[in-house]
C-alpha positions as CSV (number, residue, x, y, z in Angstrom):
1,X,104.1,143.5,116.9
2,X,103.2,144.3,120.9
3,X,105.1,142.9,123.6
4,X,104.2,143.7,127.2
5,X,107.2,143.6,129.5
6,X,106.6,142.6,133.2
7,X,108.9,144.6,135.3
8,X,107.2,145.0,138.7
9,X,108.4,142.4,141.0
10,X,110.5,143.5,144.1
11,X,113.2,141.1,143.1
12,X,113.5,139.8,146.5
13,X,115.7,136.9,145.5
14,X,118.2,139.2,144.0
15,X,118.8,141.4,146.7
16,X,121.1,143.1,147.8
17,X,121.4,144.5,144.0
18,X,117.5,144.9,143.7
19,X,117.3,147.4,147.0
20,X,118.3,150.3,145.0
21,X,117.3,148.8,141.3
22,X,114.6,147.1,140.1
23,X,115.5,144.1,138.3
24,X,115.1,145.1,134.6
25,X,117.7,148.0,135.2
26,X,120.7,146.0,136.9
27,X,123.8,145.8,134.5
28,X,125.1,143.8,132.4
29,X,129.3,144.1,131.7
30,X,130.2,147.2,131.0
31,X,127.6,148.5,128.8
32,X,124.1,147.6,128.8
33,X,121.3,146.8,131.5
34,X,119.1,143.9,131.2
35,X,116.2,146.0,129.3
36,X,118.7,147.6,126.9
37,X,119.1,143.7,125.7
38,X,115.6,142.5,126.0
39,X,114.3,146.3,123.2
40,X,117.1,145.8,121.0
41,X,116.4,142.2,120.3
42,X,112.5,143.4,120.3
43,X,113.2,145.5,117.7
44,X,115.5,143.3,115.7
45,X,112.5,140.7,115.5
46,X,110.1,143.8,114.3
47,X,108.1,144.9,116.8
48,X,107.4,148.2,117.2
49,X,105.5,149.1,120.7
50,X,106.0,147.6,124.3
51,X,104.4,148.3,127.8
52,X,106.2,148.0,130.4
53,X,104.1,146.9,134.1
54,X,105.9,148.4,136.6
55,X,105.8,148.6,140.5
56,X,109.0,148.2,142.7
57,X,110.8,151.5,141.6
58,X,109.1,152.0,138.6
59,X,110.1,155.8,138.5
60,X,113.5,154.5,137.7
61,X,112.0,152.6,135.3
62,X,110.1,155.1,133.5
63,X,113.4,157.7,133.9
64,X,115.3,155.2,131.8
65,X,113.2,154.0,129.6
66,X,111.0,157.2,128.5
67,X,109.0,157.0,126.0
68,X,111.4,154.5,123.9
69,X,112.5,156.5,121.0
70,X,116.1,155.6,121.9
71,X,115.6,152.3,120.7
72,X,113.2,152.8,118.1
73,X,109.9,151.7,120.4
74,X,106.9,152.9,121.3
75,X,106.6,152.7,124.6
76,X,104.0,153.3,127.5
77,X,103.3,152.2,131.2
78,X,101.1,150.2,133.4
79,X,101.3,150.7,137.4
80,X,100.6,148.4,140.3
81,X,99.3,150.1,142.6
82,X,99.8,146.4,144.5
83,X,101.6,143.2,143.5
84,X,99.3,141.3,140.5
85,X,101.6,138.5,140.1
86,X,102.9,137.3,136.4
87,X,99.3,138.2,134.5
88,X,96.8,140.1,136.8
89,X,98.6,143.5,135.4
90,X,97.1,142.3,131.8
91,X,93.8,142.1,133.1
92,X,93.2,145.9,133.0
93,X,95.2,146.2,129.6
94,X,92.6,144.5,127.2
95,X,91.4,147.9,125.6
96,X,95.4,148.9,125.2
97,X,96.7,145.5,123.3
98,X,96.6,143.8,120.3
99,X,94.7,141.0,119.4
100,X,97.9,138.7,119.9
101,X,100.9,139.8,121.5
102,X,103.9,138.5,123.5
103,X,104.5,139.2,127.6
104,X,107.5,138.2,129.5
105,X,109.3,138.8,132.5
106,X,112.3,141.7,132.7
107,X,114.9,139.7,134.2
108,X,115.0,136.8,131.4
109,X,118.3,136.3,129.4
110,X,117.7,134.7,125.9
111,X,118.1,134.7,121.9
112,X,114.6,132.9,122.1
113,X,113.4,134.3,118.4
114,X,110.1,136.4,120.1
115,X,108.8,136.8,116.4
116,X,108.4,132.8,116.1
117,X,106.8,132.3,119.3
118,X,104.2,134.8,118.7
119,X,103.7,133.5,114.8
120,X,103.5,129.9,116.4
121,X,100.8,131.1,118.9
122,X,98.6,132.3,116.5
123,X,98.9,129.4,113.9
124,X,98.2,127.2,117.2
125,X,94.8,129.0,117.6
126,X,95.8,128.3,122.1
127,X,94.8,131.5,124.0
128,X,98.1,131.1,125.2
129,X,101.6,129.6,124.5
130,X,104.5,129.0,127.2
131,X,107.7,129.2,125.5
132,X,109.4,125.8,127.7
133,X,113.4,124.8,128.2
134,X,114.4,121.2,129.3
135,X,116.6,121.6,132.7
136,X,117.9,119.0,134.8
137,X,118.0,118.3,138.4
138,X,120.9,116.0,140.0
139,X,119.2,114.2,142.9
140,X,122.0,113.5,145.8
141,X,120.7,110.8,147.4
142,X,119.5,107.3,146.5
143,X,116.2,107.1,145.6
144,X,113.7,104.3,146.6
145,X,110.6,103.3,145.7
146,X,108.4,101.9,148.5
147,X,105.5,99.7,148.6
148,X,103.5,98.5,151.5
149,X,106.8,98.9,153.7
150,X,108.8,97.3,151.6
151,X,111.5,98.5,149.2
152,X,111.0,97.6,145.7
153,X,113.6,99.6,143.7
154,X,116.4,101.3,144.1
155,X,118.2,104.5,141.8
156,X,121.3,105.6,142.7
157,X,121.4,109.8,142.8
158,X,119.6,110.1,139.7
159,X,119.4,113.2,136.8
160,X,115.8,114.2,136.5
161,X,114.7,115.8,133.4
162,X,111.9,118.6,133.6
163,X,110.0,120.6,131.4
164,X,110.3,124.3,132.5
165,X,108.7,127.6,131.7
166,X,111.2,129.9,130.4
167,X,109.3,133.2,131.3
168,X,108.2,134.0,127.9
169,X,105.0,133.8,126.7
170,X,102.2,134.5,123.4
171,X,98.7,135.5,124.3
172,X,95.6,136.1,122.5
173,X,93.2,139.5,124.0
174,X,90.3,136.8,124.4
175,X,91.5,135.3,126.8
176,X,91.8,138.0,129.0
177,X,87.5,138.7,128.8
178,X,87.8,135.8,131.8
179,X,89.3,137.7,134.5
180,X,88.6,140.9,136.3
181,X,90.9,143.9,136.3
182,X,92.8,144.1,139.3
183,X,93.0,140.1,140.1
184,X,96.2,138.5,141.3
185,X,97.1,136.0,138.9
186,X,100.2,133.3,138.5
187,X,101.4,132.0,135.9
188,X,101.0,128.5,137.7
189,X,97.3,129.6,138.3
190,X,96.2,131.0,135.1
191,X,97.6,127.9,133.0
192,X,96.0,125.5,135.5
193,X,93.1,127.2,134.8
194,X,93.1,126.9,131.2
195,X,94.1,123.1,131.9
196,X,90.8,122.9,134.1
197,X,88.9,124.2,131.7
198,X,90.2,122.1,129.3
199,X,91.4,124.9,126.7
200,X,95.1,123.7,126.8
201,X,98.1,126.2,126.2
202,X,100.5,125.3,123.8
203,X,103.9,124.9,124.0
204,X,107.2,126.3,122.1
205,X,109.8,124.4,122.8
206,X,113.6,125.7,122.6
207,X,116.6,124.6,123.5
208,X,119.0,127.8,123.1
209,X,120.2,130.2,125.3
210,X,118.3,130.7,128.5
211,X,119.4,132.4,132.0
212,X,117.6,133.9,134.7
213,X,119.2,136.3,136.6
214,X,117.0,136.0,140.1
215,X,119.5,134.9,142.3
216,X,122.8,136.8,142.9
217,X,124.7,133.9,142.3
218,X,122.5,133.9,138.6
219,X,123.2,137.5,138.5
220,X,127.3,137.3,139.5
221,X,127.3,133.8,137.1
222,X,126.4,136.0,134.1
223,X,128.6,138.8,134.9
224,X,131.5,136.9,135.4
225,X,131.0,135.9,131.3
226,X,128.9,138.5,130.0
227,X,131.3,139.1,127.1
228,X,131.0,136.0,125.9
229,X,127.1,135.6,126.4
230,X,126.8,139.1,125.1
231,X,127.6,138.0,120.9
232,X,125.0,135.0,121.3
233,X,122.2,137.9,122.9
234,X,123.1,140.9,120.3
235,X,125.1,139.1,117.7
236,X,126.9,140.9,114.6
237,X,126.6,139.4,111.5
238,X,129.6,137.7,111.8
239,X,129.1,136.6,115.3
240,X,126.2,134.9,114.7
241,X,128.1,132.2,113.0
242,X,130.2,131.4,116.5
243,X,130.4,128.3,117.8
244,X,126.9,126.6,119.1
245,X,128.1,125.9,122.9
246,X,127.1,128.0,126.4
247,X,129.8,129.6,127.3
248,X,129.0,129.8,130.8
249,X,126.3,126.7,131.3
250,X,124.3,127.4,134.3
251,X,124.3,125.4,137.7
252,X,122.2,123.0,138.2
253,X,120.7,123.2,134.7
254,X,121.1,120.7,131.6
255,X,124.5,122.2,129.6
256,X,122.4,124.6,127.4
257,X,123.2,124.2,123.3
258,X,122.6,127.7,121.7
259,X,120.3,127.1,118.1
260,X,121.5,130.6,116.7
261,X,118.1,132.6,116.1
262,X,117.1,133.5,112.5
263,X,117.7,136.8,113.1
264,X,120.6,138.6,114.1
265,X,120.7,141.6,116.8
266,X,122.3,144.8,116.6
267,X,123.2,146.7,119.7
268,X,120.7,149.0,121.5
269,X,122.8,152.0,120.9
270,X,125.3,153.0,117.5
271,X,128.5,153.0,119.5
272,X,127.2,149.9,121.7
273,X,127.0,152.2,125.3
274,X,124.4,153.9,127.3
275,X,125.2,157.8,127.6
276,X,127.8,157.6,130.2
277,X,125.7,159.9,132.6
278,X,122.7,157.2,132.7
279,X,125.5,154.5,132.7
280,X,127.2,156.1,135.4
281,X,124.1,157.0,137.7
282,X,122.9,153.0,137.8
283,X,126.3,151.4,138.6
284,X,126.6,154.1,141.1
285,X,122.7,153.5,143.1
């Protein structure tokens, strides 16, 4: 199985972290960075090959990474020479992918079981499948509903529940033939595309662990409890039987139960730590 990793974005949200590392390399606790995560769970769930789309300080990206023997990938590279947005880097990929394969973004945090989603998707027979989450949103104020200058009913600060994206996605190679290389594309506009056309996406919903590390208070939040997170990401045998709960639920989001993945993770590296020189020269940028 192919994943293609999107790691290209100038993480503007997460600076002042993201001025000196892209996204996909800040760290997590003591040991890991977000991509040393994202490949051992990768190849936990089988697959064997990634790309990576890189753009904002890819060369740190590509100094890191290699070519992915360290975690047992095969692994190669697509540049922006300009921002594409979540899919336009895929467009010029078609020749270099498999028939079905799964993309997502580098700064996602999640034991979403990848293997499952991209099984799903092709038993679905969509050209594409969002992996969704259910957040909520705590209104602060009343809420009214009007009609014809008049006020006809009334909710006090309600909790709004919302289907989300989680960032993770299945796609079939077809469905790239639409689209030129080198076009821009959102997530938001090639799924209201499909929709338009009337060739729906499925969905894979999941209602386990889930962060986003975009802002720095996303970032710090999962720092300050990364060693609790860290046995629900790249679970031992043993930990995988830990209680269900988030340790750390997120702000703003619904509390998050944890549906322990089929499959358990080991950790990127034997002894669980980056070489300490590698280690060393990203907390230090």
């Amino acid at each position: 199985m192919h994943a293609v990793i999107l790691a290209g974005g100038k993480g503007i949200r997460l600076r002042p972290y993201t001025t000196a590392l892209p996204k996909p390399l800040v760290p997590l606790g003591d040991h890991e960075v977000m991509l040393d995560v994202i490949f051992a769970q990768l190849v936990r769930q089988g697959f064997t090959s990634a790309t990576l789309a890189i753009h904002h300080l890819g060369h740190l990206i590509q100094a890191y990474v290699g070519a992915g023997s360290e975690w047992g990938l095969e692994v190669d590279y697509a540049t922006e020479t300009e921002p594409l947005g979540t899919f336009g880097p895929l467009f010029s990929l078609k020749d270099r992918l498999p028939e079905h394969f799964l993309v997502m973004n580098g700064d996602i945090l999640t034991d979403l079981p990848f293997g499952d989603l991209l099984t799903g998707h092709v038993a679905s027979g969509a050209p594409l499948t969002v992996a969704t989450h259910v957040t909520e949103h705590q209104v602060e104020f009343g809420v009214l509903d009007l009609w014809e200058q008049r006020i006809c009913g009334f909710t006090e600060k309600p909790r709004l529940t919302y289907h989300v994206s989680m960032g993770v996605y299945a796609m079939s190679r077809s469905l790239l033939d639409r689209y030129q290389p080198g076009t821009p594309c959102g997530a938001d506009e090639l799924i209201l595309d499909l929709i338009e056309r009337q060739d729906y996406p499925a969905c894979f919903p999941y209602t386990g662990l889930w962060r986003d590390i975009g802002r720095p208070s996303d970032y710090d939040g999962v720092n300050s409890c990364y060693d609790e997170l860290r046995p629900m990401l790249l679970p031992e045998p043993l930990a995988a039987a830990a209680g269900p709960s988030d340790p750390c639920p997120q702000e703003g989001a619904a509390a998050v139960l944890a549906t322990p993945a089929a499959a358990t993770f080991p950790s990127a590296h034997s002894n669980g730590t980056r070489p300490a020189s590698a280690r060393e020269a990203l907390v230090t940028q």
